[in-house]
C-alpha positions as a Markdown table, in Angstrom:
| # | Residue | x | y | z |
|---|---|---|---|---|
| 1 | Unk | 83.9 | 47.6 | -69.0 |
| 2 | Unk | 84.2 | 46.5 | -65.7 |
| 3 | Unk | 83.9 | 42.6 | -64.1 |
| 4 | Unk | 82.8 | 41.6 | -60.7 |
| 5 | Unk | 86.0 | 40.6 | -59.6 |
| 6 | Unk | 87.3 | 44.5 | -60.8 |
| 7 | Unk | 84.6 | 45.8 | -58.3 |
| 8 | Unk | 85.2 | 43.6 | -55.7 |
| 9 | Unk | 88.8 | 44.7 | -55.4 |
| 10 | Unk | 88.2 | 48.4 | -55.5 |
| 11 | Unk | 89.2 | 49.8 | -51.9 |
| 12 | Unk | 88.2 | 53.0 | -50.1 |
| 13 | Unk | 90.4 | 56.5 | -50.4 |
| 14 | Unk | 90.5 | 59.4 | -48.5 |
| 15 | Unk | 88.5 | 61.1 | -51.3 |
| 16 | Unk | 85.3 | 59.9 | -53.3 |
| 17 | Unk | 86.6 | 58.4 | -56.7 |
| 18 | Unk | 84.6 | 56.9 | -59.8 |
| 19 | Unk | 85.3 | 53.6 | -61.8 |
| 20 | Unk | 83.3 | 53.8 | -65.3 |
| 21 | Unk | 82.0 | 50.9 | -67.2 |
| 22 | Unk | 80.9 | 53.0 | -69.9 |
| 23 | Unk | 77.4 | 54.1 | -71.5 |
| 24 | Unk | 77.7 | 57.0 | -68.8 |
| 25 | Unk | 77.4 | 54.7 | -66.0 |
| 26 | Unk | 79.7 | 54.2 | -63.0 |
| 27 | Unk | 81.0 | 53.4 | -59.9 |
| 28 | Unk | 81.2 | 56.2 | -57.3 |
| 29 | Unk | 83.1 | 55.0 | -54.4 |
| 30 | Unk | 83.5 | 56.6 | -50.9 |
| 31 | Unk | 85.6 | 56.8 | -48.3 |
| 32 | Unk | 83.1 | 54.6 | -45.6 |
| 33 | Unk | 84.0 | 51.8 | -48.6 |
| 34 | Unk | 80.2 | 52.1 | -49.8 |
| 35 | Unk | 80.0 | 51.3 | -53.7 |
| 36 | Unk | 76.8 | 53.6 | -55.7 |
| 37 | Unk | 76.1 | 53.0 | -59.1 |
| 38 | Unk | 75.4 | 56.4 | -61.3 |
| 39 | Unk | 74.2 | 57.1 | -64.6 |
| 40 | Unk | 75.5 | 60.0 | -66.1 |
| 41 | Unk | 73.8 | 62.3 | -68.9 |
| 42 | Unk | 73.2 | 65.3 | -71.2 |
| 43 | Unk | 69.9 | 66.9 | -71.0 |
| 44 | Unk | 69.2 | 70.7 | -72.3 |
| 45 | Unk | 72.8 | 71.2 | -72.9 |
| 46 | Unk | 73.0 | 70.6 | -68.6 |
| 47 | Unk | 75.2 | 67.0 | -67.4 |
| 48 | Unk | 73.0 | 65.5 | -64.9 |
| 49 | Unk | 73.5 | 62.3 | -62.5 |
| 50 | Unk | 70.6 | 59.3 | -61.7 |
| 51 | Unk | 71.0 | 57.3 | -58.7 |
| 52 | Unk | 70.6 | 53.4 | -59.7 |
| 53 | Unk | 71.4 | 51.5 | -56.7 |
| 54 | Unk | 74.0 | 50.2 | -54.4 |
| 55 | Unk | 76.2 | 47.5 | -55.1 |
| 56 | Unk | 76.1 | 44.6 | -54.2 |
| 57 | Unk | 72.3 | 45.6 | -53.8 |
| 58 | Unk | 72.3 | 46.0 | -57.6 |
| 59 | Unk | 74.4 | 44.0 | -59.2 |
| 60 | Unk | 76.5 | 44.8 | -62.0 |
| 61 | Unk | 74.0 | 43.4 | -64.6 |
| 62 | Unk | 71.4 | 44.6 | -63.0 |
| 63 | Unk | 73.0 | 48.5 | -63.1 |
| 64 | Unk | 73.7 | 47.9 | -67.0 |
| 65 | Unk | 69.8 | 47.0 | -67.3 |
| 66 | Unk | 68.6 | 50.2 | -65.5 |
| 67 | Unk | 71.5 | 52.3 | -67.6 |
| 68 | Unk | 70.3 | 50.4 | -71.1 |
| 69 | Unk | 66.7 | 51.5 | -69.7 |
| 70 | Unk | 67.0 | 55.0 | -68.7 |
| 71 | Unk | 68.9 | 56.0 | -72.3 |
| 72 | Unk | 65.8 | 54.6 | -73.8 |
| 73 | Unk | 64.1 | 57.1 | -71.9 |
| 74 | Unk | 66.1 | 59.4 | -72.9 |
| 75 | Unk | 65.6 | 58.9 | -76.7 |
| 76 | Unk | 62.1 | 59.2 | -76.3 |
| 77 | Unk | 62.3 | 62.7 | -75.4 |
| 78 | Unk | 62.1 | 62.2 | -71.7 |
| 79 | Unk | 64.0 | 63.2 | -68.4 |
| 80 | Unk | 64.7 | 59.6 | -66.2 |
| 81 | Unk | 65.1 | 62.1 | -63.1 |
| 82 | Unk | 61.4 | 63.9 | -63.8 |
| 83 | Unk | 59.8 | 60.5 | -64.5 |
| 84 | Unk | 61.0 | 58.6 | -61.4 |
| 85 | Unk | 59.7 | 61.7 | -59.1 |
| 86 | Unk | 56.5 | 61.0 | -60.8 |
| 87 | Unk | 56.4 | 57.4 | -60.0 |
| 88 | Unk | 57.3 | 57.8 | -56.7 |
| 89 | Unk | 55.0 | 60.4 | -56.3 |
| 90 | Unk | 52.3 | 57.9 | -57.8 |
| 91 | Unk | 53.5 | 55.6 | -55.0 |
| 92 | Unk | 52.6 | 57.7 | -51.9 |
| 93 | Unk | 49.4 | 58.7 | -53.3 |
| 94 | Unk | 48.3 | 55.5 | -54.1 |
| 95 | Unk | 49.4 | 54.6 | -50.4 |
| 96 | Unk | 47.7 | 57.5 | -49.0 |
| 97 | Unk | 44.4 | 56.1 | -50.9 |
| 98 | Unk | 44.1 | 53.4 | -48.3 |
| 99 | Unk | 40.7 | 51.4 | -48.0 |
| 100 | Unk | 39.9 | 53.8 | -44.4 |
| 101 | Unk | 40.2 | 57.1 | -46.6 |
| 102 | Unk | 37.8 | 55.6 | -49.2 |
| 103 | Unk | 35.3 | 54.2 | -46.5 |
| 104 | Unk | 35.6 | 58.0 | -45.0 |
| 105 | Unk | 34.7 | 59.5 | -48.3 |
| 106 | Unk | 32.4 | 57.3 | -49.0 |
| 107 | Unk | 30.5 | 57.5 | -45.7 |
| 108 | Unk | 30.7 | 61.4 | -46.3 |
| 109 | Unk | 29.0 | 61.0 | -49.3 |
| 110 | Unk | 26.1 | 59.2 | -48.1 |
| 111 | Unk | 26.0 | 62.0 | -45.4 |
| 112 | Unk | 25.5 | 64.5 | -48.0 |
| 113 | Unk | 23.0 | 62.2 | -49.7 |
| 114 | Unk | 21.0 | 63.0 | -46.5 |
| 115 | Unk | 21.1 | 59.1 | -45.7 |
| 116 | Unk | 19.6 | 58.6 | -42.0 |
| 117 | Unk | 21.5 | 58.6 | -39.4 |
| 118 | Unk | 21.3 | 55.1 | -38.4 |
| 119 | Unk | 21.9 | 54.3 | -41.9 |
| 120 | Unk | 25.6 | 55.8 | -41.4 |
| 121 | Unk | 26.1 | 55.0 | -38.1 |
| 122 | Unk | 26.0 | 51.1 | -39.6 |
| 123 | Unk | 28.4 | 52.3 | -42.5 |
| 124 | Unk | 30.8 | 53.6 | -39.9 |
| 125 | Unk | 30.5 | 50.3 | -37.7 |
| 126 | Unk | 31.0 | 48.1 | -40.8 |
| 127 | Unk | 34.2 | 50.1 | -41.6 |
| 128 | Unk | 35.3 | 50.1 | -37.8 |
| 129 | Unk | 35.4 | 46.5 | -38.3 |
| 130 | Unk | 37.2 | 46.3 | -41.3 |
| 131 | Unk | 39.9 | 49.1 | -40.0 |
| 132 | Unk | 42.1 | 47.0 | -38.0 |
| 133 | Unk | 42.9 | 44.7 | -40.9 |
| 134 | Unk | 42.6 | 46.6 | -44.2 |
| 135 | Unk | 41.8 | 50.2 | -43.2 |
| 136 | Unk | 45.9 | 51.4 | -43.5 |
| 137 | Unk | 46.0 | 49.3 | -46.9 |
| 138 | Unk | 46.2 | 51.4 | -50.2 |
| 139 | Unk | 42.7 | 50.1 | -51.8 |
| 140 | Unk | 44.3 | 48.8 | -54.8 |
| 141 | Unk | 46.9 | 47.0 | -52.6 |
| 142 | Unk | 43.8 | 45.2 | -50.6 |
| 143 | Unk | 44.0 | 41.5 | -52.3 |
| 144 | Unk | 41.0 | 39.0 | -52.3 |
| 145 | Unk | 42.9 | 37.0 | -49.4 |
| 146 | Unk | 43.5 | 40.0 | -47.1 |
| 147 | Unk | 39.4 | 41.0 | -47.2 |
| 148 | Unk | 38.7 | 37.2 | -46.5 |
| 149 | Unk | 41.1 | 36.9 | -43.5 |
| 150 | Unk | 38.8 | 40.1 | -41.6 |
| 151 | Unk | 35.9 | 39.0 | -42.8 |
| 152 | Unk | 36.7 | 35.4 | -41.6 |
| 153 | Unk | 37.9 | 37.0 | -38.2 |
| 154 | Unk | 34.5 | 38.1 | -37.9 |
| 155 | Unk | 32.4 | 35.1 | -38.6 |
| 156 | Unk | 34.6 | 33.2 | -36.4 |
| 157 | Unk | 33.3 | 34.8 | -33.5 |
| 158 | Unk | 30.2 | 33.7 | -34.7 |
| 159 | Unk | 28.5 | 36.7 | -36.5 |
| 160 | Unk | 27.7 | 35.4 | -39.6 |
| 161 | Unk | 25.5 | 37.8 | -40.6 |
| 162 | Unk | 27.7 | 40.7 | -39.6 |
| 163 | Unk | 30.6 | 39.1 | -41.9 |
| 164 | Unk | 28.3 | 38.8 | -44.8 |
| 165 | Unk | 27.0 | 42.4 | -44.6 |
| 166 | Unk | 30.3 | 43.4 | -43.9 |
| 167 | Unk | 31.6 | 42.1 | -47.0 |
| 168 | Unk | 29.0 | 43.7 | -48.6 |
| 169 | Unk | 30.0 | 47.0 | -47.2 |
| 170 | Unk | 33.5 | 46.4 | -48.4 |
| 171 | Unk | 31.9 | 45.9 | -52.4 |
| 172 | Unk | 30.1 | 49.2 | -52.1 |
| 173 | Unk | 33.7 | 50.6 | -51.2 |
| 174 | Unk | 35.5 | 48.9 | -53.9 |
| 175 | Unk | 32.9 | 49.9 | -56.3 |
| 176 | Unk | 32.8 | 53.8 | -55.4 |
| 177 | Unk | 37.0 | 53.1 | -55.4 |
| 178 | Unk | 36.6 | 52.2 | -59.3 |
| 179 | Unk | 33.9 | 54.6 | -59.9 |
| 180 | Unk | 36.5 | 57.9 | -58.8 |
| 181 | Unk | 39.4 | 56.1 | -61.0 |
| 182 | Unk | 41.1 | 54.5 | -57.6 |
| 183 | Unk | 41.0 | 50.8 | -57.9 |
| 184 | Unk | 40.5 | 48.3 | -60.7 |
| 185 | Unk | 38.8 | 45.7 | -59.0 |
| 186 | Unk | 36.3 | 44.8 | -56.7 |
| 187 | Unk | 37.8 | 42.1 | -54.3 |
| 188 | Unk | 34.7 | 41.6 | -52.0 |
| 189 | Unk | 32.9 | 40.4 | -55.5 |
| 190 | Unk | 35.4 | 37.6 | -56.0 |
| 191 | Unk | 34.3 | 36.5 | -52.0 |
| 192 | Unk | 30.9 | 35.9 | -53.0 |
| 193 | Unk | 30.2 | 32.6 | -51.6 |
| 194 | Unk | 33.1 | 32.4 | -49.2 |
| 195 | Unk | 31.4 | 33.0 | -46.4 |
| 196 | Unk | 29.2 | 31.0 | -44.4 |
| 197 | Unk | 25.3 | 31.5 | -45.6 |
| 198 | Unk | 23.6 | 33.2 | -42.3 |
| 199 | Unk | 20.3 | 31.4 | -41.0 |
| 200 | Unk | 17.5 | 33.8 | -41.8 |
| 201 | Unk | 15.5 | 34.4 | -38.3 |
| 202 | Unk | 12.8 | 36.8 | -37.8 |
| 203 | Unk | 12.1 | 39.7 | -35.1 |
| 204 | Unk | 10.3 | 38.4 | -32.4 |
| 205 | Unk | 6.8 | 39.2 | -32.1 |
| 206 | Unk | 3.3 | 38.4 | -30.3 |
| 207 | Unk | 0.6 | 37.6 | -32.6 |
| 208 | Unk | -1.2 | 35.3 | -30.5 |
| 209 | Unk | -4.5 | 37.8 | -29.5 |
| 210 | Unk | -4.6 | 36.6 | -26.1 |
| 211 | Unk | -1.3 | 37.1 | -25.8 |
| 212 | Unk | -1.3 | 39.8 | -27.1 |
| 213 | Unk | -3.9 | 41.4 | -24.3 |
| 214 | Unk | -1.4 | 40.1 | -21.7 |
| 215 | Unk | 1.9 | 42.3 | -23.5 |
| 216 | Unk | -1.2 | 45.5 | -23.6 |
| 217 | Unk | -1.9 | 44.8 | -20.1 |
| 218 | Unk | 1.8 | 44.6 | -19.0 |
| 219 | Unk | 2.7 | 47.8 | -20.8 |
| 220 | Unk | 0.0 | 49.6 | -18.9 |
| 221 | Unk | 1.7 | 48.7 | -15.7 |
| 222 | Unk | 5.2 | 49.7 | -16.7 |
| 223 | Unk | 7.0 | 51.4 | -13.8 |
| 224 | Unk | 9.8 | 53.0 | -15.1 |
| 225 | Unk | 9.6 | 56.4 | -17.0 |
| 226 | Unk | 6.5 | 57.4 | -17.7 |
| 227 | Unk | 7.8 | 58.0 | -21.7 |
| 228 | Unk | 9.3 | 55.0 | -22.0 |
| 229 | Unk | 5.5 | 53.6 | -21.0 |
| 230 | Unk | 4.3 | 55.8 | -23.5 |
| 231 | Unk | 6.5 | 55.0 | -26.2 |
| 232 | Unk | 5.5 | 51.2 | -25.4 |
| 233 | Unk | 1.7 | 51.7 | -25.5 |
| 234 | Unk | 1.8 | 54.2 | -28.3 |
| 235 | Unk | 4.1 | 51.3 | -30.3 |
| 236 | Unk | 1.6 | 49.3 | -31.2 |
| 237 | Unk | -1.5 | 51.6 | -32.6 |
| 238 | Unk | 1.1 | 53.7 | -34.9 |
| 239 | Unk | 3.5 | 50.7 | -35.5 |
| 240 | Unk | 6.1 | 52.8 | -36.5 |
| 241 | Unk | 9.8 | 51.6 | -37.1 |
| 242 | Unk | 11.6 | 51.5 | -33.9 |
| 243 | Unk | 14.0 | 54.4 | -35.0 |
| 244 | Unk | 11.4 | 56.6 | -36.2 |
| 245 | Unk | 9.3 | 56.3 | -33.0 |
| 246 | Unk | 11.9 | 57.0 | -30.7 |
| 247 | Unk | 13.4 | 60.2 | -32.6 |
| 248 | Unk | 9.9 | 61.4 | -33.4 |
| 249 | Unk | 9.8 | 65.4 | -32.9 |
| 250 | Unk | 6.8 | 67.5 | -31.6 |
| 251 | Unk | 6.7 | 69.4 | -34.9 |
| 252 | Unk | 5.9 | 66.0 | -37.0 |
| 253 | Unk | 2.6 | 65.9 | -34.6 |
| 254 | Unk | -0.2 | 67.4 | -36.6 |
| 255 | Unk | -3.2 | 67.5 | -33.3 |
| 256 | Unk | -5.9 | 69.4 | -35.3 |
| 257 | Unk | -5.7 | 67.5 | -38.6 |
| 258 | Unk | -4.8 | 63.9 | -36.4 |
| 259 | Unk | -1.6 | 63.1 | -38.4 |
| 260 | Unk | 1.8 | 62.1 | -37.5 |
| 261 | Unk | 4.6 | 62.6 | -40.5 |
| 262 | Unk | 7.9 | 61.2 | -40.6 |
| 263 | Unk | 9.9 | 63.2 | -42.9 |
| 264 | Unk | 11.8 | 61.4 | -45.7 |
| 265 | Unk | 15.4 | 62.1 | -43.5 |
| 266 | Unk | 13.8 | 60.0 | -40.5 |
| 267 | Unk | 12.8 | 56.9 | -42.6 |
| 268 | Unk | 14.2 | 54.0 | -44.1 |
| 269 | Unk | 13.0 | 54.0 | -47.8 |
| 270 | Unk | 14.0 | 58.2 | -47.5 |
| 271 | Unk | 10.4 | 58.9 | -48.4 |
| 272 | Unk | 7.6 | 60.9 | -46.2 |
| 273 | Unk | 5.9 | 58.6 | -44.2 |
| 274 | Unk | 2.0 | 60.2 | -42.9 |
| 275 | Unk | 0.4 | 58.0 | -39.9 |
| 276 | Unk | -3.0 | 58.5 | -39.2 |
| 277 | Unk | -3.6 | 59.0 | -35.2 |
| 278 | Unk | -6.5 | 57.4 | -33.1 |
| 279 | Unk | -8.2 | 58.7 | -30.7 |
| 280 | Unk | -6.3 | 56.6 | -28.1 |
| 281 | Unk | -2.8 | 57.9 | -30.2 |
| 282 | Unk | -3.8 | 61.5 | -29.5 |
| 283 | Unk | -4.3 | 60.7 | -26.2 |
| 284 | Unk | -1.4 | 59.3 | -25.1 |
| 285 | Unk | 0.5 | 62.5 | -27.2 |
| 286 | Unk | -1.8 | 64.5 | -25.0 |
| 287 | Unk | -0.8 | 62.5 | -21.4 |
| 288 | Unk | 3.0 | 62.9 | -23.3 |
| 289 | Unk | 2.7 | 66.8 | -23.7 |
| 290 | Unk | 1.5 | 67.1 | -20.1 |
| 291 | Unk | 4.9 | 65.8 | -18.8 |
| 292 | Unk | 6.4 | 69.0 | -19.9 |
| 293 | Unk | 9.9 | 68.1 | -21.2 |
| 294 | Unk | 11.9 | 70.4 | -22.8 |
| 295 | Unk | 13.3 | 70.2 | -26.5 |
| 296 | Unk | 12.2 | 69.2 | -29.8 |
| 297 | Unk | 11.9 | 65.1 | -28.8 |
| 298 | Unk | 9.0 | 63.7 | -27.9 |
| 299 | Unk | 11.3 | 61.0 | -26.0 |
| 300 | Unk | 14.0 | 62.8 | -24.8 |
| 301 | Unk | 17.0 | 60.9 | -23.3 |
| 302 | Unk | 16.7 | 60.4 | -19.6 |
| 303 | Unk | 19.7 | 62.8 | -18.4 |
| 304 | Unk | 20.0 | 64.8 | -22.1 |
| 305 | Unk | 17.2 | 66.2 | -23.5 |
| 306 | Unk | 18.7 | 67.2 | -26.4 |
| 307 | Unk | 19.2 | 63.7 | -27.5 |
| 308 | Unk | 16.0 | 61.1 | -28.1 |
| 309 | Unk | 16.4 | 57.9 | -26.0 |
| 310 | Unk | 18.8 | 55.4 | -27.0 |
| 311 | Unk | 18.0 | 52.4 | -30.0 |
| 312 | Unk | 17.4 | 50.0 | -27.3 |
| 313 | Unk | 15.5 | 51.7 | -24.7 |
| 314 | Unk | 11.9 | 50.0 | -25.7 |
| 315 | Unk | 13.9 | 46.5 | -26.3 |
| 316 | Unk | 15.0 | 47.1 | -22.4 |
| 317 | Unk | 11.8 | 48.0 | -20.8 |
| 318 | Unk | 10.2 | 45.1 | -22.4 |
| 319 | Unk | 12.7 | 42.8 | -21.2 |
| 320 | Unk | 11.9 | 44.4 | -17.8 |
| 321 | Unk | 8.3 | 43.3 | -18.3 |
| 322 | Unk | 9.5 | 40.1 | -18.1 |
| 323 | Unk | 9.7 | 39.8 | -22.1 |
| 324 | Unk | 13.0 | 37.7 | -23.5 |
| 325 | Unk | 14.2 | 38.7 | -27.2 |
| 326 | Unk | 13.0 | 35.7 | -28.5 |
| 327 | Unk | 9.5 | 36.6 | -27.0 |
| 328 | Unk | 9.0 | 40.3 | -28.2 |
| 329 | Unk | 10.7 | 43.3 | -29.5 |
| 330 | Unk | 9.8 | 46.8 | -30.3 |
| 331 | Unk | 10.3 | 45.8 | -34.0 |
| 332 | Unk | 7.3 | 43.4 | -34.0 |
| 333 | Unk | 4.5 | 45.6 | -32.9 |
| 334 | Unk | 4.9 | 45.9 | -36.7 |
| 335 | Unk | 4.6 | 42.2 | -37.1 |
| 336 | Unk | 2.0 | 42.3 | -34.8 |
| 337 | Unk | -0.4 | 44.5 | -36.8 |
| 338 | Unk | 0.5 | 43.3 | -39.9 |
| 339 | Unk | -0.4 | 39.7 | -38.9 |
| 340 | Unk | -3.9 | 40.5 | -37.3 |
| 341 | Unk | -5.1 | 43.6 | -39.5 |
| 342 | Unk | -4.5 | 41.2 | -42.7 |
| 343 | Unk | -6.5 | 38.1 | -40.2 |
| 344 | Unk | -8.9 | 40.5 | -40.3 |
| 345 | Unk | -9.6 | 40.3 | -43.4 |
| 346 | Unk | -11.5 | 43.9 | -43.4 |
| 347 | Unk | -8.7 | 45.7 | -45.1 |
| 348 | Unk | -7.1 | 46.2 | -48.3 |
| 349 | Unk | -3.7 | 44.1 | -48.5 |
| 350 | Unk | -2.4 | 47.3 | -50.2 |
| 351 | Unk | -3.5 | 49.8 | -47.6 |
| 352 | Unk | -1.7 | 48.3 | -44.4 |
| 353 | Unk | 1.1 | 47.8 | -46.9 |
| 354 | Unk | 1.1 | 51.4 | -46.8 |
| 355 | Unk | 0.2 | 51.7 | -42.9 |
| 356 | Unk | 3.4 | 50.0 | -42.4 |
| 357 | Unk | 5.8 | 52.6 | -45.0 |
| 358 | Unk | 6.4 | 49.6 | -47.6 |
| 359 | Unk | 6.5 | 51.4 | -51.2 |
| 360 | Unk | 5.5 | 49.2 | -54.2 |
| 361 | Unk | 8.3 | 48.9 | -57.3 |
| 362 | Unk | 5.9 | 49.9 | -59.9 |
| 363 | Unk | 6.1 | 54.1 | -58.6 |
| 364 | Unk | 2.6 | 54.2 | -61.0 |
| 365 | Unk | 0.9 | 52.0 | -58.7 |
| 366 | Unk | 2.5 | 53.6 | -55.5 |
| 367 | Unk | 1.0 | 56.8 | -56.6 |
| 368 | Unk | -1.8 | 55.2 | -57.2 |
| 369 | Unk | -1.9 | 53.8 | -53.8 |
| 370 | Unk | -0.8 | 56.6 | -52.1 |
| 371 | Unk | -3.9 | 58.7 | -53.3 |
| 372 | Unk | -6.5 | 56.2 | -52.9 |
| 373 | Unk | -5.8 | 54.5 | -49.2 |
| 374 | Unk | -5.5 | 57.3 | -47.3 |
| 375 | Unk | -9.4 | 57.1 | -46.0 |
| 376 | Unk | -9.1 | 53.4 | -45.5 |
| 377 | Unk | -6.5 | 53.9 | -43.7 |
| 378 | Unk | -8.0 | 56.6 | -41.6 |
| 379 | Unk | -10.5 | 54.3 | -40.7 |
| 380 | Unk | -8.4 | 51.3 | -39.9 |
| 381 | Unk | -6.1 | 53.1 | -37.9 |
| 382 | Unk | -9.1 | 53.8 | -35.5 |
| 383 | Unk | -10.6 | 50.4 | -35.6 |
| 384 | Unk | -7.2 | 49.0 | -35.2 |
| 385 | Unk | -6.8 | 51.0 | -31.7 |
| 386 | Unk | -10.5 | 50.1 | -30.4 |
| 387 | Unk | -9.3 | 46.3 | -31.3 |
| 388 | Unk | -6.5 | 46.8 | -29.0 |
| 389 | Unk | -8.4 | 48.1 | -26.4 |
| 390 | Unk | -10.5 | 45.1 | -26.5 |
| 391 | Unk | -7.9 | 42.7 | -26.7 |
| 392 | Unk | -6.4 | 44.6 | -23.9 |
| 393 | Unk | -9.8 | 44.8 | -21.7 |
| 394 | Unk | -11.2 | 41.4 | -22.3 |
| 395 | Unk | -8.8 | 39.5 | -19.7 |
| 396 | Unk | -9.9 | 41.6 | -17.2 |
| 397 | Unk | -13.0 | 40.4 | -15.4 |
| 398 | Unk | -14.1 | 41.7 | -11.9 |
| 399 | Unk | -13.7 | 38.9 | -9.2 |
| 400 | Unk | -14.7 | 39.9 | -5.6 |
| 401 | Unk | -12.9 | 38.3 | -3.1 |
| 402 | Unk | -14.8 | 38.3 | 0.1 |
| 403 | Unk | -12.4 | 37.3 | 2.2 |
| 404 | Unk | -10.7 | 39.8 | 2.3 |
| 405 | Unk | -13.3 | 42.4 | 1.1 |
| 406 | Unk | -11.6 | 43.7 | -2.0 |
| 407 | Unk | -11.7 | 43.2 | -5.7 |
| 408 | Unk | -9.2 | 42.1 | -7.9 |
| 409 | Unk | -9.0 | 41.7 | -11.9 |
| 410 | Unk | -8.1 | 38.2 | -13.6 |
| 411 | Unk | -7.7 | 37.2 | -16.4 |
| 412 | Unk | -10.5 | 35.7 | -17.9 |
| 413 | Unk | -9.5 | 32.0 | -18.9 |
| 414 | Unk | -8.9 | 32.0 | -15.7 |
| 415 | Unk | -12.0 | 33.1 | -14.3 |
| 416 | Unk | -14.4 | 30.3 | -12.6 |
């Protein structure tokens, strides 16, 4: 048996030479002076060798621990050399499995789900954000702290909204991670709480009907493109979701039957979504087919038609009419129906619940209200547009000015 003082004196030769301690293991020393523990053993009738360290890297009680170790492996039946290639093979799969590789598969998945495009253009910003910190971290390696520190990254720039739907991102991660048999734990589940709770704030909208007249009358004078104008004055009798409106495609335009449908890949809830059209909708899809652009869009992007116009292109021109976020966004022509069709009180509750694409839980009443609303809605839709046009037509009042010999419109709290 050898001592530490026995191995400390051993020198260097010209030749490699062992130094046994017994139980097949030993010393192997080389000519650079480096000292390598080896286990020797009998397998299949075949003597074989297993690595165990480097002294003083493993010390000598430490070698006899791995050598009392790998003969108990070897009276179960099994090979030490075959079962550490496994581990280590374990090892660099599990660190191949990092959190990015999940967050890719998973976004992949929802692709194949047929999830909308804006839906997975969010996933892969959520998981952009999360990259620098966790994406090259095997997903079981990821620890409660090491999600907290990028999500806390984030809120500290202020976006405490972004950090808490980030985090939630990261759970539905960890849980498709445990679902294929690649993580244990959800960490973003032990965070609940963590963060700080974001202040709920509303899209901006008009509701106000005189102002709402004013926006109409704004719209109409829009001098940009003539589709963006379109887009905006079309936005508020269909009241579509921004995203939907803006990547709408001739062939969802019905002009016989007067319907607009959304299919289910274009919509948030992933269902068909049937708008019916005005008179003053098909109108402005008639003045919109006149302009003759090319492709499938009924917005094309200004200098690529196969592409609609960008996700802020309506928020722009209305902040070019003079409009600041807080005041109005393209989101709350939604708002703004909602508020003054229910003020109205002429309309089912249920039936511009269904103008504006929300599904009820219960799908027996859905299918209920699907089947009955559809003529209420007809109607309303066309009410709702000849109400614009009055909210839109009662600020302007002829007012001569004689002057000058010309006539000029004013609004008409204004007028004396």
């Amino acid at each position: 048996m050898l001592t530490v003082r026995q191995i400390q004196s051993l020198r260097p030769r010209p030749k490699p030479y062992k130094v046994y301690d017994g139980n097949g293991l030993f010393l192997l020393i080389q000519p650079n002076g480096s000292r390598l523990w080896r286990f020797r053993y009998r397998l299949y009738g075949q003597e074989r060798r297993l690595s165990l360290g480097k002294y003083p890297i493993v010390g000598l009680r430490a070698a006899r621990a791995k050598c009392f170790d790998v003969r108990d492996q070897l009276a179960a039946g099994l090979d030490p050399a075959v079962a550490r290639r496994n581990r280590n093979l374990e090892t660099i799969a599990a660190c191949r499995v990092t959190f990015r590789a999940i967050a890719d598969e998973y976004i992949a998945k929802m692709e194949a789900e047929g999830k909308a495009l804006t839906t997975l253009a969010k996933l892969r910003w959520f998981r952009d954000l999360l990259d620098p910190h966790i994406g090259a971290m095997p997903i079981g390696g990821v620890s409660p702290h090491d999600l907290l520190s990028a999500l806390k990254t984030i809120e500290r720039r202020g976006h405490h909204e972004t950090a808490t739907r980030t985090r939630g991102f990261a759970g539905r991660i960890f849980r498709y991670a445990i679902a294929t048999l690649r993580a244990e734990h959800n960490q973003a589940e032990v965070l609940r709480g963590a963060l700080l709770v974001p202040r709920v704030t509303h899209r901006a909208a008009i509701v106000d009907p005189r102002h709402v007249g004013e926006l109409l009358r704004a719209i109409d004078r829009y001098s940009g493109r003539p589709e963006t104008r379109i887009a905006l004055q079309l936005a508020p009798h269909v009241f579509l979701r921004p995203g939907e409106l803006r990547t709408a495609e001739w062939s969802d335009i019905d002009f016989e039957e007067a319907v607009w449908t959304i299919p289910a890949t274009r919509t948030k809830m992933r269902r068909p979504h049937a708008v019916p059209l005005s008179k003053q909708a098909l109108a402005l899809l008639e003045q919109l087919r006149t302009i003759g652009n090319p492709g499938r869009f009924l917005f094309p992007a200004l200098h690529n038609w196969q592409q609609p116009i960008c996700e802020n292109n309506l928020n722009n021109a209305l902040r070019r009419l003079g409009y600041e976020g807080d005041e109005m966004t393209a989101h709350g022509f939604r708002a703004m129906a909602s508020t003054l069709l229910n003020q109205s009180s002429l309309w089912n509750q249920d039936a511009i619940e269904r103008a504006l694409a929300h599904y009820d839980p219960d799908p027996v009443r859905a299918a209920y209200n699907r089947a009955s609303y559809w003529d209420e809605r007809v109607r309303m839709a066309q009410w709702w547009s000849d109400h614009l046009d009055g909210l839109r037509d009662v600020g302007n009042v002829i007012h001569v000015d004689f002057r000058r010999g010309r006539s000029a419109s004013l609004p008409a709290w204004q007028e004396r």
